[in-house]
C-alpha positions as CSV (number, residue, x, y, z in Angstrom):
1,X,90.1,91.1,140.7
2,X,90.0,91.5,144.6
3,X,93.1,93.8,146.6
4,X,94.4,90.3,147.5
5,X,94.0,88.5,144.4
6,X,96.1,91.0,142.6
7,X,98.4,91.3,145.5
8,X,99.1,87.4,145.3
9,X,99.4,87.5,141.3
10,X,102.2,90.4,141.9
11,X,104.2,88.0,144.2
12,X,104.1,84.8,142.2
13,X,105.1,87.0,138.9
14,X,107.8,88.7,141.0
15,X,108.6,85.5,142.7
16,X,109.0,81.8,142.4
17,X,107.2,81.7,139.2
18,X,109.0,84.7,137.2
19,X,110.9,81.8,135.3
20,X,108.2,79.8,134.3
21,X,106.9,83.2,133.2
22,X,110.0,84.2,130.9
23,X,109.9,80.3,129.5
24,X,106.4,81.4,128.3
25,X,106.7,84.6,126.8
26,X,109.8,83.5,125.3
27,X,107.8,81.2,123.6
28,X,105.3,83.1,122.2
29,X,108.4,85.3,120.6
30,X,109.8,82.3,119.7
31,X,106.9,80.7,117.6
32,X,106.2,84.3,116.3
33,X,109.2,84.0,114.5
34,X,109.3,80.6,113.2
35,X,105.7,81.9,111.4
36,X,103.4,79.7,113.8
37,X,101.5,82.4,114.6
38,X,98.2,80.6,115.5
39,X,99.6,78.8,118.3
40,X,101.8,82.5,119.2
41,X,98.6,83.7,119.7
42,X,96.6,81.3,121.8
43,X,99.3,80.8,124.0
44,X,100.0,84.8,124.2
45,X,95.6,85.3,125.3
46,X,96.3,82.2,128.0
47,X,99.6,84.6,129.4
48,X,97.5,87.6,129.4
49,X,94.3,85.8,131.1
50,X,96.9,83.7,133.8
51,X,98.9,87.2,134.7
52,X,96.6,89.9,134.1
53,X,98.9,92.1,135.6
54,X,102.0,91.6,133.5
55,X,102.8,94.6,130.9
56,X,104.7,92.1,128.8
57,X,102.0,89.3,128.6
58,X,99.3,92.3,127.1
59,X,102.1,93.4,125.0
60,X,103.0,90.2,123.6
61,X,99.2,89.5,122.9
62,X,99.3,92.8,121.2
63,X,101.9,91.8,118.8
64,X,100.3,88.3,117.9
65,X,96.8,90.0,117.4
66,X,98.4,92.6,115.0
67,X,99.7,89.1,113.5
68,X,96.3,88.6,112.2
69,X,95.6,92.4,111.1
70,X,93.3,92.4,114.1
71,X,94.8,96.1,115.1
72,X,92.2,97.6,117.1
73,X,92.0,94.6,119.6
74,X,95.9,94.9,119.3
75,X,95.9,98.3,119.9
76,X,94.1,97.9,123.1
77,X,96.6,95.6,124.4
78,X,99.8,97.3,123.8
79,X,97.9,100.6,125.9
80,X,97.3,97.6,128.6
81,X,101.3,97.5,128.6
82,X,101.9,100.6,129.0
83,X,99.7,101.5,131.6
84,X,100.7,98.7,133.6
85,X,104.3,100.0,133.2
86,X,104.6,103.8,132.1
87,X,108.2,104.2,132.7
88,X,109.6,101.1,131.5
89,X,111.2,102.8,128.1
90,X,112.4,99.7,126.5
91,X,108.6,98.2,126.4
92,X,107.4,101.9,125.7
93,X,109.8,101.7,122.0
94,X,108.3,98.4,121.6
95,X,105.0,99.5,122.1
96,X,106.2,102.5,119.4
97,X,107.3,100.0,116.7
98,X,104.4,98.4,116.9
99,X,102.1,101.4,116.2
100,X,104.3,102.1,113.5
101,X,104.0,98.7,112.0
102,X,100.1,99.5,112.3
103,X,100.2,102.8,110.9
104,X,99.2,104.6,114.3
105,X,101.7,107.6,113.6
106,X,99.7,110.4,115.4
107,X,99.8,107.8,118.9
108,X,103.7,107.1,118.4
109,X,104.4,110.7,118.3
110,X,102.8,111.6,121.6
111,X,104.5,108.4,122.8
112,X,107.7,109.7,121.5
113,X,107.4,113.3,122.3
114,X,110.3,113.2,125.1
115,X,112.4,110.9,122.8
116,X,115.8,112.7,123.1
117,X,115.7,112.4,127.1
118,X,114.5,108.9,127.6
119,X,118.1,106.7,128.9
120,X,118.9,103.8,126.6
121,X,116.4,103.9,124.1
122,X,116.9,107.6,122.8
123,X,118.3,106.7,119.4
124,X,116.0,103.9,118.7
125,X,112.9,105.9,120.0
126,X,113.8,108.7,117.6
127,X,114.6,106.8,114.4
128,X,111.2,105.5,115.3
129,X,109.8,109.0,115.3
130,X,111.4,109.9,112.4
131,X,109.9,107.0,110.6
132,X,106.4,108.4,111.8
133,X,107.0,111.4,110.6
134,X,107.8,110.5,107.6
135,X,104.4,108.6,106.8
136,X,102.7,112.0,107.7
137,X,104.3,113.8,105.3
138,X,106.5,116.0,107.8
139,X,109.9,115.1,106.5
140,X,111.6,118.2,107.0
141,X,110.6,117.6,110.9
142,X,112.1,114.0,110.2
143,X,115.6,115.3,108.7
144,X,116.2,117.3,112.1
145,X,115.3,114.2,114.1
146,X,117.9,112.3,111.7
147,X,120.3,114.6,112.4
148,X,120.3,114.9,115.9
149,X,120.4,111.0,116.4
150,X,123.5,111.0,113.8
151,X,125.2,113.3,115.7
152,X,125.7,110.8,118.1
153,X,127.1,107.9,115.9
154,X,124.4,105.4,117.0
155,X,125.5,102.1,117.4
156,X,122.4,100.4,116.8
157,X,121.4,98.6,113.9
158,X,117.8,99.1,114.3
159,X,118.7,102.8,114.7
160,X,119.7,102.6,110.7
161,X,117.2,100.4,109.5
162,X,114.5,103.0,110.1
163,X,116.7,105.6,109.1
164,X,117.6,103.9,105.8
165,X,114.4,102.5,104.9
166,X,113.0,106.3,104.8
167,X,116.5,107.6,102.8
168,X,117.2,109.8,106.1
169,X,121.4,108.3,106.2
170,X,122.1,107.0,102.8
171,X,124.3,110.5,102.7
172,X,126.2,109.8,105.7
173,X,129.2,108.1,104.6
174,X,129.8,107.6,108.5
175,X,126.9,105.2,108.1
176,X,128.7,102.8,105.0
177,X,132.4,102.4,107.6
178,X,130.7,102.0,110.5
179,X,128.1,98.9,108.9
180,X,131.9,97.6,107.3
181,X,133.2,97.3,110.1
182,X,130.9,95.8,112.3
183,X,130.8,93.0,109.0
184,X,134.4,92.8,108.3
185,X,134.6,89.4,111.1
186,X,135.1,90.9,114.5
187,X,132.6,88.2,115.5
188,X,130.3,90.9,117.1
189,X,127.6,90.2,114.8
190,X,126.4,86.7,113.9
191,X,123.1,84.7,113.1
192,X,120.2,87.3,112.0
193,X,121.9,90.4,113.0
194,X,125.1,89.9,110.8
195,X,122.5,88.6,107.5
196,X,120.2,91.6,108.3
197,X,123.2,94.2,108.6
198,X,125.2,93.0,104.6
199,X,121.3,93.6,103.3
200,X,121.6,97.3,104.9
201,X,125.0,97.9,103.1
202,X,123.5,96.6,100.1
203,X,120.5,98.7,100.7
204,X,123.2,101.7,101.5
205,X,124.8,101.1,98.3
206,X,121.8,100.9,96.0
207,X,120.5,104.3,97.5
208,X,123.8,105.8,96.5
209,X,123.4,104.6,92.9
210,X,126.8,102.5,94.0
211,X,125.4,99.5,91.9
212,X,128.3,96.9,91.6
213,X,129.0,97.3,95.6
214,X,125.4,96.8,96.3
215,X,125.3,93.6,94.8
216,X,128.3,92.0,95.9
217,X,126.6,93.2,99.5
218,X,123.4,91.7,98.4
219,X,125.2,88.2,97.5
220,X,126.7,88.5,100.5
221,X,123.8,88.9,102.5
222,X,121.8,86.1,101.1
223,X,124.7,83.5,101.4
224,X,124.4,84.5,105.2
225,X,120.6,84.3,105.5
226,X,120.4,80.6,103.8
227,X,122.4,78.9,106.3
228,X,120.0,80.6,109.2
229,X,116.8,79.1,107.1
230,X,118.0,76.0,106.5
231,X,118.2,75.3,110.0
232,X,114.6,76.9,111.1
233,X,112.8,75.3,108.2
234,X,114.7,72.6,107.1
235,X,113.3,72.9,103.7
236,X,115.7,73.0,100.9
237,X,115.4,74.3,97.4
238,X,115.5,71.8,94.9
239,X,114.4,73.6,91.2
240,X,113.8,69.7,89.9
241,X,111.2,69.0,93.2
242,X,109.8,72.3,92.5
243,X,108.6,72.1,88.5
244,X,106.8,68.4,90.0
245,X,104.9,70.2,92.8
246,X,103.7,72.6,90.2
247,X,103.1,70.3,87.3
248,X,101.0,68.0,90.2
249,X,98.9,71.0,90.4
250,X,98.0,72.3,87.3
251,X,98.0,68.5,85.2
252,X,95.6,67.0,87.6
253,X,93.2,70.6,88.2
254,X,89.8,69.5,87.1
255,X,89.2,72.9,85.6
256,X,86.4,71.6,83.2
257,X,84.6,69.9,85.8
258,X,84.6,73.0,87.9
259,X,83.8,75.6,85.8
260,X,80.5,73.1,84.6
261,X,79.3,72.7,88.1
262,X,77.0,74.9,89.7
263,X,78.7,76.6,92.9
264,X,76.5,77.2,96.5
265,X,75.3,80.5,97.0
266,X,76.5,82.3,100.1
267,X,74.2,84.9,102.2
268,X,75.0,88.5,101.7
269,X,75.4,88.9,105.8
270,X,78.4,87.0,105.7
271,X,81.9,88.6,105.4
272,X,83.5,86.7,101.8
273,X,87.7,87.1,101.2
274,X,89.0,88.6,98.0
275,X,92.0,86.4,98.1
276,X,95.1,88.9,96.8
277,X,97.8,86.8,95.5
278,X,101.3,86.9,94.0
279,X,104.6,86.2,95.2
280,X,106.4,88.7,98.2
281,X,107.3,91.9,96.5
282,X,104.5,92.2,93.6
283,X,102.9,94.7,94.9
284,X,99.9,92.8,96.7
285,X,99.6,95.3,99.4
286,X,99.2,98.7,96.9
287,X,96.1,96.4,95.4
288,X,95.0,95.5,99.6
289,X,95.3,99.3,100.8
290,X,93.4,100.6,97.4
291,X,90.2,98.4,97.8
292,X,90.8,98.6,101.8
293,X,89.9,102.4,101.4
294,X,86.5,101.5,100.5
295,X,83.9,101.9,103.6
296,X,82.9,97.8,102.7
297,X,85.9,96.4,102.5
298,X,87.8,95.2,105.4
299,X,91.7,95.2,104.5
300,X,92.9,94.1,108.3
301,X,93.4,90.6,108.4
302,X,96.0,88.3,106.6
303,X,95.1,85.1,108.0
304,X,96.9,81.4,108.3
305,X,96.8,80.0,104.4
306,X,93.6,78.3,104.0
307,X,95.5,75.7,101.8
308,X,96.4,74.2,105.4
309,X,92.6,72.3,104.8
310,X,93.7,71.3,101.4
311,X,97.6,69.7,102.9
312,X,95.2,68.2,105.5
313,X,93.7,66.3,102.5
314,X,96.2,65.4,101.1
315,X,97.6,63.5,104.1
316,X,94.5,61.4,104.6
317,X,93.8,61.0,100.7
318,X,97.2,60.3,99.1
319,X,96.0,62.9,96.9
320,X,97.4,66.4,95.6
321,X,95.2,69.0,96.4
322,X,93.9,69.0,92.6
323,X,93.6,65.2,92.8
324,X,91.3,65.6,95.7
325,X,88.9,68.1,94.0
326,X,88.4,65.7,90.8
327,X,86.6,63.6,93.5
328,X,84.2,66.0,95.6
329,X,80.9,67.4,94.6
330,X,79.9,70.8,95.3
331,X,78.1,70.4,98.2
332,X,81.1,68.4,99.7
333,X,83.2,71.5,98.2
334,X,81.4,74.0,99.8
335,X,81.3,72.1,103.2
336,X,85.0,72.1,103.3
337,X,84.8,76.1,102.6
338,X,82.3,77.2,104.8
339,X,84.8,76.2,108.0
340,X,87.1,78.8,106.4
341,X,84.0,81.3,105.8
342,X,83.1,80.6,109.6
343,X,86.8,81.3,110.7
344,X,86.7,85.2,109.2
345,X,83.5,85.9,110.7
346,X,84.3,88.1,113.5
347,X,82.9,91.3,115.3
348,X,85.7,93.2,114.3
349,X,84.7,92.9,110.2
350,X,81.2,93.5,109.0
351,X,81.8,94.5,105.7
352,X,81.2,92.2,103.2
353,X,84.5,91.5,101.6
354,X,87.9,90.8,104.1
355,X,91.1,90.7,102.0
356,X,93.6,87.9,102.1
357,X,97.0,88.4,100.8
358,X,98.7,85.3,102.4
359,X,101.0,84.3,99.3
360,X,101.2,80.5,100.8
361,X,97.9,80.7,99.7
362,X,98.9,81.0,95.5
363,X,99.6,77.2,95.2
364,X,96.4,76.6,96.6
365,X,94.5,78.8,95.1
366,X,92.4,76.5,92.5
367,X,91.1,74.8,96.0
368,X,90.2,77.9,98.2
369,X,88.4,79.1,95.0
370,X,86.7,76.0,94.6
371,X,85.9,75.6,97.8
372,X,85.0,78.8,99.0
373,X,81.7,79.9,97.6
374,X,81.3,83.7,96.7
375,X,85.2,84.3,97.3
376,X,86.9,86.6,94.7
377,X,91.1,86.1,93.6
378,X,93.2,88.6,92.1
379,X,96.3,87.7,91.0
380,X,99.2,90.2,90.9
381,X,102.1,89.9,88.2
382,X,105.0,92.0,87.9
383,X,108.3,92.1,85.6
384,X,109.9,89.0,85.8
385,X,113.2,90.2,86.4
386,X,112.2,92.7,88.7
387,X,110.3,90.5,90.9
388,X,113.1,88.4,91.1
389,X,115.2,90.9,92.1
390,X,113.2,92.9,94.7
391,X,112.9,89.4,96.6
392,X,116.6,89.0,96.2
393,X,117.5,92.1,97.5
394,X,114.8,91.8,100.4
395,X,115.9,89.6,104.0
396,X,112.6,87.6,104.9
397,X,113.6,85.7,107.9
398,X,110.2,84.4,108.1
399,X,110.1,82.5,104.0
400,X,111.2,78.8,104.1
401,X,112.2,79.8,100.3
402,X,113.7,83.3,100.6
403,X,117.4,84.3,100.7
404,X,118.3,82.0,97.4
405,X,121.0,82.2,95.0
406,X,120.5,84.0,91.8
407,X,119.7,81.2,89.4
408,X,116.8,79.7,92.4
409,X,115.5,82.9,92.6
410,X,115.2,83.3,89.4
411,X,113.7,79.7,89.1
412,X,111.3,79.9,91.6
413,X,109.8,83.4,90.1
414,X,109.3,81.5,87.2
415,X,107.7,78.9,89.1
416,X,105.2,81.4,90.8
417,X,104.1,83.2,87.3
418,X,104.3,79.8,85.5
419,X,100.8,79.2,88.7
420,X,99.7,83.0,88.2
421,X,99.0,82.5,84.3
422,X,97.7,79.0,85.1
423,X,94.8,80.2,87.6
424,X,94.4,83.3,85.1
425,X,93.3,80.8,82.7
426,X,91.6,78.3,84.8
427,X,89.1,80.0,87.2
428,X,86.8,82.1,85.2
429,X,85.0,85.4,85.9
430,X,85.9,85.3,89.4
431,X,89.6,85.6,88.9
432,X,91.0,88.9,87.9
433,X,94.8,89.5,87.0
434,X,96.3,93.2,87.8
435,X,99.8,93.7,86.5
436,X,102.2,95.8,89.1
437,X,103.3,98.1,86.3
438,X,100.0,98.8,85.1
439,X,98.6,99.6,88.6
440,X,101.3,101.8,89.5
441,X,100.9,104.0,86.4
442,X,97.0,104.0,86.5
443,X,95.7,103.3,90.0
444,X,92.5,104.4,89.4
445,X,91.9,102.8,86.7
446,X,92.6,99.3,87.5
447,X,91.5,99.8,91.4
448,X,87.8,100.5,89.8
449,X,88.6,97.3,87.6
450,X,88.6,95.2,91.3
451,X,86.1,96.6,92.7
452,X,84.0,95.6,89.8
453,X,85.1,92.3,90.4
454,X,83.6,92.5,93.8
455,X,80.2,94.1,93.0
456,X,81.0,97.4,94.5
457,X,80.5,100.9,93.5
458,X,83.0,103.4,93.0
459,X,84.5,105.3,96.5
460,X,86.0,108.3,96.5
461,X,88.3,107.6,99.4
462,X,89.9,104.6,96.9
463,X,91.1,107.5,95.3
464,X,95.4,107.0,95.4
465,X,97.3,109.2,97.4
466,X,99.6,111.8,96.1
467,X,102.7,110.7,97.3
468,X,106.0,109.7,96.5
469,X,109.3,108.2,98.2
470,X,112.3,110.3,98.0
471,X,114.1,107.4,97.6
472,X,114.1,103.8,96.6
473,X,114.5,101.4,99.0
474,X,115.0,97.6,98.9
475,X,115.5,96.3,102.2
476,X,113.3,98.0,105.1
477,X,109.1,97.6,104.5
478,X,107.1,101.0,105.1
479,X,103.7,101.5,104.8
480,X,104.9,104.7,102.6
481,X,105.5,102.6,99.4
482,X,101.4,101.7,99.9
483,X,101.3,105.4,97.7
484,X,101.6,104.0,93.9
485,X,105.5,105.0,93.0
486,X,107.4,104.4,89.6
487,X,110.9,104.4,91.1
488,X,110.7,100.4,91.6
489,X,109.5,100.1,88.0
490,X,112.6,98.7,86.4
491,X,114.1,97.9,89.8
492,X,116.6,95.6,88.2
493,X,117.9,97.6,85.3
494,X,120.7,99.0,87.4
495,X,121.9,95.3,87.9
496,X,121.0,93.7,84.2
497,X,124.8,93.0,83.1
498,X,125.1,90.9,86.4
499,X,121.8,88.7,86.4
500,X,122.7,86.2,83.7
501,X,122.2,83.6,86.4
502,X,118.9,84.9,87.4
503,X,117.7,85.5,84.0
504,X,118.6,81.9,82.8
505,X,116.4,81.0,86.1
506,X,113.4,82.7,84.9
507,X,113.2,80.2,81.8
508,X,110.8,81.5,79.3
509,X,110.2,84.2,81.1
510,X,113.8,85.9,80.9
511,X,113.4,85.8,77.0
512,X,113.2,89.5,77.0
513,X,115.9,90.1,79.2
514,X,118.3,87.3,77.1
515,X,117.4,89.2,73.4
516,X,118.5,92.0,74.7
């Protein structure tokens, strides 16, 4: 770009057209968080290609490319930001939560280094830096971070959402008065901000082993959430509507016919998914990092559910999903996969096998495996109870079905296992079922068992980490919890006395929990 091309680009962004700009980036954040990513994306790369010069456009394409697990090309874009603007500190934490979120903790501490001094964005810059340290093992380092920011009394919830989800506050009873009163109905709080800040106290609570508070907290905080979902997804819960979607699918799945057909071979210079799937909170991602270690596997991408190709059927047939496939041949099947083999091709992966762990994609997953020629699924199970629980006690703004009651939770976690030990049964050798309990205790064992499934050879750098969370957390992610840990084994046995609700939910599968 010439001296006065990017002289005229600074005065229309500073200028007349700073408005028009705002409406756009605005909506890139804004169909970020409705889920639409692929539209947040290409409408983020035309804002970064129209204003070139614009921190905020690079680092919003940033953002929507980490979206996709693309993190290096993400990477690049959130430097872009910041050398465009190196002392704007409020895009400099963003830029920091972002690395965190893409587990580039050595880069957020020399981008935090000066944390303490930087106006406005101290607190939250160093309960980012904490968090990093934390992930690299340096927790005493962490603790004096903590402590200093405590010192304070930050006002900022984000502030204690790092420092919680890492158990660096759950001793500071300042921390418990100063979330009740914020929740006790000044009106300070509302929408997301007053759902996400009753799942901290509960989260608070639970830490302290203060078991009976943390669930009232948890109620509390789901009965806020729902209201904020029903209006951005419009999609209700109805437990009768739900056992017909799932009987549609497995009653009409022509596994017979499938399993008799021969299947198209795919070349071996192609990238294939190994589709990991469960319900949010199984444990999909300690199966995606363990495989991910291994030098040909790619573990960077989660990408839109391919079942969108199936629902796109369905509109023009009439026809459920399994309906549809009782009606194609295999060459018509594999047609209809290789335009989602095509779409994972990128420069980015050349390993052979990408990992997918979009959970839309378990209703589907009869069709992508189908459909997709040479594509591998492993299914992840975990205690009933305790999957219903941990999705419970989790706020996912961004699930049309999260933030239920107790018996719908309960209800659809039967619905999800009721699919899981369906597709176990259903799609043959190319299907393998790894239980969260089992996984955790042996790692090794059953991340060998996977990468048999795939063809591949034993790594070395699969090999599980030695490390453990000092505490249990339900609320805030962290990449820490990758590192197999028993401590959410039995997550729900704290809370048994008080799940009737959920456990009559679960249906057959709260048998155990109702004998004894």
């Amino acid at each position: 770009m010439s001296r006065d091309q990017a002289s005229a680009q600074r005065k229309q962004v500073n200028g007349t057209k700073r408005p028009e700009l705002k409406k756009k980036q605005q909506r890139v954040r804004d169909l970020r968080s409705r889920g639409d990513t692929r539209r947040a994306l290409n409408t983020a790369a035309e804002l970064a290609k129209e204003y070139p010069n614009d921190p905020e456009c690079h680092f919003l394409l940033g953002l929507t490319l980490t979206d996709f697990q693309r993190f290096e090309a993400g990477q690049k874009c959130l430097e872009r930001s910041l050398e465009l603007a190196p002392k704007n500190h409020g895009l400099r934490l963003a830029v920091c939560q972002a690395m965190l979120e893409t587990a580039e903790f050595e880069k957020l501490l020399d981008q935090s280094d000066n944390w303490s001094s930087l106006p406005k964005v101290a607190q939250d810059m160093g309960a980012v830096r904490a968090a990093a340290l934390c992930e690299l093992g340096r927790r005493s380092e962490a603790e004096l971070v903590a402590k200093q920011i405590l010192s304070s009394a930050p006002q900022s919830l984000s502030v204690y959402r790092h420092l919680l989800g890492y158990g660096l506050t759950s001793h500071d009873e300042r921390f418990g008065r100063w979330l009740e009163k914020h929740l006790s109905g000044d009106g300070t709080w509302e929408g997301e901000k007053l759902a996400e800040g009753y799942f901290l106290l509960a989260d608070y609570y639970h830490q302290r082993g203060e078991h009976e508070k943390a669930l009232t907290a948890y109620i509390d905080a789901n009965e806020k959430a729902r209201p904020l979902l029903a209006r951005k997804f419009n999609r209700p819960y109805r437990a009768e509507q739900e056992e017909k979607s799932v009987a549609s699918i497995t009653k009409n799945f022509p596994a017979e016919k499938l399993n008799n057909e021969p299947t198209a071979s795919v070349s071996d210079n192609i990238t294939r998914p190994v589709f990991i799937l469960g319900m949010p909170r199984s444990g999909k991602s300690l199966v995606e990092y363990a495989i991910g270690a291994h030098p040909q596997v790619s573990a960077k991408r989660e990408l839109p559910p391919f079942t969108v190709l199936g629902l796109s059927l369905e509109r023009k047939t009439g026809k459920t999903m399994s309906q549809v496939l009782g009606l194609l041949d295999a060459k018509q099947r594999a047609t209809i996969g290789a335009r989602y083999l095509k779409a994972i091709q990128s420069s980015e992966v050349t390993e052979p096998w990408s990992t997918d762990t979009n959970p839309i994609n378990l209703r589907g997953a009869g069709f992508l495996w189908a459909t997709v020629p040479g594509s591998r699924i492993v299914l992840i199970k975990r205690d009933p109870l305790d999957l219903a629980f941990a999705n419970f006690a989790k706020f996912m703004p961004r699930f049309p079905h999260g933030q239920l009651p107790l018996f719908e939770t309960g209800h659809r976690t039967r619905m999800m296992l009721s699919l899981i030990d369906f597709w176990a049964e259903n799609l043959g050798d190319r299907c393998l079922v790894v239980e969260y309990e089992s996984f955790v205790r042996e790692p090794e064992v059953h991340t060998r068992r996977v990468l048999e499934l795939l063809d591949l050879p034993w790594d070395d750098s699969c090999r599980p980490a030695e490390k453990k969370r000092v505490v249990a957390s339900n609320n805030v992610d962290s990449r820490e919890r990758a590192a197999p840990d028993e401590q959410f084994v039995g997550l729900a046995a704290p809370y048994r006395k008080w799940l009737e609700p959920m456990i009559e939910g679960l249906g057959e599968y709260g048998e155990r929990y109702r004998q004894n």
